[in-house]
ZAMARGU-4260 file (C-alpha; in steps of 0.2 Angstrom, whole numbers, plus 5000, padded with zeros to 4 digits):
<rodrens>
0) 3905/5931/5631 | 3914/5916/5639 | 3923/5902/5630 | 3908/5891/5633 | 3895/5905/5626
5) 3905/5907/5610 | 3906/5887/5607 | 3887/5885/5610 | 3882/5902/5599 | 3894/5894/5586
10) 3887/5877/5587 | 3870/5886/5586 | 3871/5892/5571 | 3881/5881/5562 | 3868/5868/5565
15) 3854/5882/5559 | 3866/5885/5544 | 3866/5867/5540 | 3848/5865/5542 | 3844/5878/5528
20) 3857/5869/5516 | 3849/5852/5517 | 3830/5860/5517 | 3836/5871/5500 | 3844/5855/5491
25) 3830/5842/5501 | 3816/5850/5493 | 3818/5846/5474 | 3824/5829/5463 | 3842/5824/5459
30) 3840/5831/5439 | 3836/5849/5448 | 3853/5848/5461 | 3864/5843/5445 | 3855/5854/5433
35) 3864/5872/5429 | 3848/5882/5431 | 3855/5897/5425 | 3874/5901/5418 | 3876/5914/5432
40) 3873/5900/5445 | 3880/5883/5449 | 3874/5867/5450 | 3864/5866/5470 | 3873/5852/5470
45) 3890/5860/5469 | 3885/5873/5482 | 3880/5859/5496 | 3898/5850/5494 | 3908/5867/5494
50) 3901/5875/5509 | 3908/5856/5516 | 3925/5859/5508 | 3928/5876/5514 | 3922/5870/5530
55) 3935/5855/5531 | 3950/5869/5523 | 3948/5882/5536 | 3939/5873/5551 | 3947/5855/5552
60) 3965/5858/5542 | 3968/5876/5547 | 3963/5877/5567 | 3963/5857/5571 | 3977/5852/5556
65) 3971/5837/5553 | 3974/5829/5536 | 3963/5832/5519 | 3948/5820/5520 | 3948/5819/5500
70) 3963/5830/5495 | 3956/5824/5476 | 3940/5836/5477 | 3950/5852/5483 | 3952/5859/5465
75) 3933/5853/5460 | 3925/5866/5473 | 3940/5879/5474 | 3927/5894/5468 | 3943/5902/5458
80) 3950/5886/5450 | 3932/5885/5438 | 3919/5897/5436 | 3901/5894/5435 | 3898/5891/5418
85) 3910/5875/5418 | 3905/5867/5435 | 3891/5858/5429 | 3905/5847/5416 | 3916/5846/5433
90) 3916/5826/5442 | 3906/5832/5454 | 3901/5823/5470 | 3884/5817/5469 | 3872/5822/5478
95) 3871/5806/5490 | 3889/5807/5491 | 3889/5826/5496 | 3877/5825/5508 | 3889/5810/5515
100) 3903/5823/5514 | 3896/5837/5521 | 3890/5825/5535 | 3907/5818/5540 | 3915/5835/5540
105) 3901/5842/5551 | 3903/5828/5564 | 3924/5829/5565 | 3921/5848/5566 | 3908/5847/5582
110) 3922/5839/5590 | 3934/5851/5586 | 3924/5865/5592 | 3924/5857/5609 | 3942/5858/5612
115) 3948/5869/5599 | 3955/5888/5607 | 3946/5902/5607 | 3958/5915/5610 | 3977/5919/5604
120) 3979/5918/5586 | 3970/5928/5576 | 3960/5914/5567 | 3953/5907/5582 | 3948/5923/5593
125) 3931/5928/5598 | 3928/5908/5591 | 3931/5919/5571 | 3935/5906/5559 | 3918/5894/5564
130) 3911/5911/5563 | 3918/5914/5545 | 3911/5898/5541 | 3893/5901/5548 | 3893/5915/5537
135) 3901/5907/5523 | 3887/5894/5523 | 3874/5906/5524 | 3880/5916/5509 | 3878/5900/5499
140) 3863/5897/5505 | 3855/5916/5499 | 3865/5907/5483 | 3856/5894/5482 | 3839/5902/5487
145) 3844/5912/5470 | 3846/5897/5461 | 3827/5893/5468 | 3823/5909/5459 | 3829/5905/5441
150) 3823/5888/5442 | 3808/5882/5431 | 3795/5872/5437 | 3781/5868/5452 | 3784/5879/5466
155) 3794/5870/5480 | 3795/5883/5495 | 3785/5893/5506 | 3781/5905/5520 | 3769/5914/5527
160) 3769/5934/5521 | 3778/5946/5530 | 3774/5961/5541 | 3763/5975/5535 | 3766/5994/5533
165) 3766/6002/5549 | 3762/6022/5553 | 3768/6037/5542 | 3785/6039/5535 | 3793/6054/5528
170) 3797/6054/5510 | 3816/6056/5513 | 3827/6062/5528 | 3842/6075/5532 | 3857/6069/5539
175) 3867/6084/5543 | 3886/6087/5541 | 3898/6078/5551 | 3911/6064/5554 | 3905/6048/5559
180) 3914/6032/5563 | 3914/6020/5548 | 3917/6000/5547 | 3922/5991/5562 | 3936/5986/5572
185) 3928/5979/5586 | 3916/5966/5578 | 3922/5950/5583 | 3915/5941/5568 | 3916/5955/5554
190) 3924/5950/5540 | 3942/5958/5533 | 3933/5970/5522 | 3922/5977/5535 | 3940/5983/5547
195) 3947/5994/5550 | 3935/6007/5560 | 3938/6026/5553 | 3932/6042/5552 | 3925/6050/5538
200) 3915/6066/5536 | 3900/6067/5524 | 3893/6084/5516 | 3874/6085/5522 | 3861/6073/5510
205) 3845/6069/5511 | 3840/6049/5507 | 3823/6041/5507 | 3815/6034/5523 | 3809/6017/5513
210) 3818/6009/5498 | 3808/6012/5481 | 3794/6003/5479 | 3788/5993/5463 | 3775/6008/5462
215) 3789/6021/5463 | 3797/6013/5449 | 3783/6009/5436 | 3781/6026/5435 | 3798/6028/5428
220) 3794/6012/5415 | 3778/6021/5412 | 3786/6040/5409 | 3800/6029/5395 | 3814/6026/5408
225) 3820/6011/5397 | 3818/6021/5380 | 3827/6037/5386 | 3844/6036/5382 | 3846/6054/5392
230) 3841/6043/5411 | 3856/6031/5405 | 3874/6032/5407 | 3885/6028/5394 | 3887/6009/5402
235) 3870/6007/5406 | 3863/6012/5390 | 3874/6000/5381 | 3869/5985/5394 | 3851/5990/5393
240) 3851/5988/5374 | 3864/5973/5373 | 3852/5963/5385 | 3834/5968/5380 | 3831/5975/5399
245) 3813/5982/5400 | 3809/5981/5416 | 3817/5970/5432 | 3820/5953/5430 | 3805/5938/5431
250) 3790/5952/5426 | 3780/5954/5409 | 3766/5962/5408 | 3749/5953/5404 | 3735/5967/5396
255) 3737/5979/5408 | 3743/5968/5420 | 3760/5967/5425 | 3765/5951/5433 | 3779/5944/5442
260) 3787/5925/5445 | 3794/5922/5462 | 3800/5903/5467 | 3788/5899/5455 | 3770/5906/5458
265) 3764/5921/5447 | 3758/5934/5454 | 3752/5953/5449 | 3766/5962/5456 | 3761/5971/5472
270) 3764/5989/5469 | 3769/5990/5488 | 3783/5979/5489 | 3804/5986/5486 | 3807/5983/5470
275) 3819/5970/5468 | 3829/5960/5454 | 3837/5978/5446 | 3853/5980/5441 | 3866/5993/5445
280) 3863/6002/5431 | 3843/6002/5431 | 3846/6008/5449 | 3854/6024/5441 | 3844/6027/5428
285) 3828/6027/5440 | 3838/6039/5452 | 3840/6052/5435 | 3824/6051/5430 | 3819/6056/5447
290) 3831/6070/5447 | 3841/6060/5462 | 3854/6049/5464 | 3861/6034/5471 | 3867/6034/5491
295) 3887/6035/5493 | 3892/6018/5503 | 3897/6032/5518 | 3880/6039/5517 | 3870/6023/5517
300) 3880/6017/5534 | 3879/6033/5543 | 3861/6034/5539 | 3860/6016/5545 | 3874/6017/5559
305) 3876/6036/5565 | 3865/6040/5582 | 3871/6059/5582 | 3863/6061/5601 | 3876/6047/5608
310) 3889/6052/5595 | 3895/6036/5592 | 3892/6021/5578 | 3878/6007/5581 | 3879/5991/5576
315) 3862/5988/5567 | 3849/6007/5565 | 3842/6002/5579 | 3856/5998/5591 | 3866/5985/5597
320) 3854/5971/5600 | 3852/5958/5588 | 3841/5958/5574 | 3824/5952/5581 | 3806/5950/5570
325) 3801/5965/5574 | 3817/5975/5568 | 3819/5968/5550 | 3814/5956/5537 | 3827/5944/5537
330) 3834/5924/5536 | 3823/5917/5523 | 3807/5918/5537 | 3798/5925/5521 | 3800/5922/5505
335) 3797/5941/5500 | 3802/5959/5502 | 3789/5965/5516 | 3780/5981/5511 | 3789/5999/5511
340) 3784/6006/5528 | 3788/5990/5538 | 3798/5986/5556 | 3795/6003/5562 | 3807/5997/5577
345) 3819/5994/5565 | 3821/6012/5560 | 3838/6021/5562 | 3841/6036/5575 | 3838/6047/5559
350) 3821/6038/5556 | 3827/6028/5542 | 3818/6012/5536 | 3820/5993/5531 | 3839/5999/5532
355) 3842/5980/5534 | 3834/5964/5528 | 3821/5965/5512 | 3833/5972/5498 | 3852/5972/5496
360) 3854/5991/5491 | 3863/5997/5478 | 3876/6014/5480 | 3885/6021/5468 | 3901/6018/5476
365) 3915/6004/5470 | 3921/5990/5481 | 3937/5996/5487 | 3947/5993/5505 | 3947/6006/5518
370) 3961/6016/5525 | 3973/6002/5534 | 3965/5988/5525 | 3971/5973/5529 | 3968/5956/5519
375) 3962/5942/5534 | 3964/5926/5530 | 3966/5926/5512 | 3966/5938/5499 | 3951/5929/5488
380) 3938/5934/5500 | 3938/5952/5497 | 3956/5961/5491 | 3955/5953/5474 | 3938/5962/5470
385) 3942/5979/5474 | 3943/5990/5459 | 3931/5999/5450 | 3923/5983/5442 | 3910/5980/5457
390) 3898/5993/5466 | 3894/5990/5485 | 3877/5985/5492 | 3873/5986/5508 | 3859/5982/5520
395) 3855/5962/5515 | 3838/5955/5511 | 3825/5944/5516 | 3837/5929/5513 | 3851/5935/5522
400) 3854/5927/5536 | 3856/5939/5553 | 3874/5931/5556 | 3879/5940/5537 | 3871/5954/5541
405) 3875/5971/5551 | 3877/5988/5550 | 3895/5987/5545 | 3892/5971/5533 | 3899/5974/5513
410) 3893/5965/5498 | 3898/5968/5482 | 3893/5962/5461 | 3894/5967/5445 | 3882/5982/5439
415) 3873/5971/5428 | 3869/5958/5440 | 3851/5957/5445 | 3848/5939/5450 | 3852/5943/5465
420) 3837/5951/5477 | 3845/5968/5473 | 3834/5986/5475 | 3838/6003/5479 | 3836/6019/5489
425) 3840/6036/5481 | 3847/6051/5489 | 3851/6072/5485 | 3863/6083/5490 | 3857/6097/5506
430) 3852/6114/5498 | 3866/6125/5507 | 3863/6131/5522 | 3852/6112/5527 | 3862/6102/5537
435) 3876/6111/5543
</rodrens>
């Protein structure tokens, strides 16, 4: 890419970026942006004017050093200094003087863009730190579109249903032995915990060809999975008793009807669909039941990444191109998981499906660096999460945006978060002999 092609694909989508912000917090009354709608969530409100104040840190002060707009509000939107559950007592902006906010930065940041280098310093190569903060924004605005989840009231969103089930799909794959090449260090926007690129060899597996289905997993609520302490481990069990789980987050069953609530219409839930809004440890207990287990983080990316006929690492399962509507269900185009089965043309070079977009996926692995790790620009993006407190997904969902989503793309949570639009794919070791 030239200079110019990086400024107008960054402009691009930080103008697309800044469009869904204002359409997610435009959409419902001031009481809704200042109301904490869950204690896991902020207030909307705070989300709008801190994708403005990390924009101002790391675009204006850090590439243009120009001097803090309002210097007063740093500490109000530093996501370390106050965690969720107090921000909604913090003097917040309001939602007039947000917008405002957000507004100004925006405008000083369009003419920074314009003259600011894109090459030298590793904070301005490949154009990195507008796109840090594209991605940034569009992570809050999955956020946000999570908020729209756990809020009460009329529904205030829509989009037309996604694409269909196409063709038939094997029940799982083989991926044979080997080494493959994991992360990246060639992406110019990937983010620190993404680098370096490695080897690493995996042991033979077989992992579904589609993610599990609400089907596929009311037959493990039907057979007792939620009563069976012997499906559970020890930290599930206790969660799954300490919070009351009976199934994944927003159904209830109705006669012999289950239902589910999503942005505010009530549905029957479509035994089709991912399932989606399960935790970590639900994840696990399905796999046992279903005498599996979760994917490895290496399994799921060489499953995504690997094209053993090349012998190299893609970028998405499908190649190198950039994520199109027929490759997978992404960027909030609809307002659901699309049916197991879909984007055939998304499909990995081991046949693998809906690898990207519909679900984050769950794998058993913790968040942890990679061999040669190195923190880039701060710390409080990733290094302070590694540890055996957070499990990786992968993959993204269908509010991901494409610009935080690719083969090599980490996100990580807590095992007992399911307010996020979490599913799963389970794998098995290869019998010996498979693979090798």
């Amino acid at each position: 890419m030239t200079g110019e092609d990086i400024r107008s694909r960054a402009y691009d989508l930080l103008t697309a970026a800044r469009e869904r912000s204002l359409a997610l917090t435009g959409c419902v009354g001031e009481d809704d942006l200042i109301k904490q709608h869950s204690r896991l969530m902020s207030p909307l409100v705070w989300d709008l004017a801190h994708v403005g104040s990390q924009e101002e840190l790391w675009l204006l002060r850090a590439v243009g050093g120009q001097e803090p707009m309002r210097p007063e509000i740093d500490s109000l939107y530093d996501a370390f200094e106050h965690p969720r559950a107090e921000r909604p007592r913090l003097p917040l902006l309001s939602p007039e003087e947000s917008r405002r906010y957000i507004a100004t930065v925006r405008e000083r940041v369009v003419g920074l863009l314009e003259r600011s280098p894109i090459e030298g310093d590793p904070l301005v190569e490949n154009g990195f730190a507008f796109g840090m903060i594209v991605q940034h924004e569009q992570q809050h605005d999955e956020t946000m579109l999570a908020t729209h989840q756990l809020r009460e009231g009329v529904p205030v969103l829509s989009a037309p249903p996604p694409a269909a089930s196409s063709g038939w799909w094997p029940k799982e794959v083989l991926v044979p032995a080997g080494a493959f090449t994991m992360g990246t260090s060639t992406e110019p926007w990937a983010l620190d915990n993404e680098r370096p690129a490695h080897q690493v060899h995996v042991p033979a597996y077989w992992i579904d060809t589609v993610p599990v289905s609400n089907a596929d997993y009311l037959a493990f609520m039907e057979a007792g999975g939620y009563e069976r302490r012997e499906l559970w481990s020890a930290g599930g069990w206790a969660h799954r008793q300490d919070a009351g789980l009976t199934g994944p987050r927003f159904w209830w069953r109705e006669g012999g009807t289950w239902l589910r609530r999503r942005f505010g219409h009530v549905e029957p839930v479509p035994p089709d669909e991912p399932v989606v809004h399960v935790c970590w440890y639900e994840a696990e207990a399905y796999a046992s039941w279903a005498g599996r287990r979760l994917p490895t983080e290496a399994e799921w990316e060489k499953a995504a990444r690997h094209d053993p006929a090349a012998g190299r690492s893609r970028r998405y399962p499908w190649g190198d191109e950039e994520p199109g509507a027929a490759h997978a269900n992404l960027g909030q185009r609809h307002l659901q998981a699309a049916p197991v089965g879909a984007y055939p043309a998304g499909a990995s070079a081991y046949g693998v499906r809906q690898l990207i977009g519909d679900v984050w996926e769950w794998t058993s692995s913790d968040f942890r660096g990679y061999p040669g790790f190195a923190a880039f620009p701060y710390r409080e993006y990733s290094e302070v999460f590694f540890g055996d407190e957070y499990k990786v997904l992968r993959g993204g969902s269908f509010a991901t945006d494409p610009v935080a989503c690719r083969g090599t793309f980490r996100n990580w949570d807590y095992p007992i978060r399911r307010q996020i639009f979490s599913g799963f794919r389970t794998a098995r070791d290869a019998a010996p002999g498979e693979g090798v």
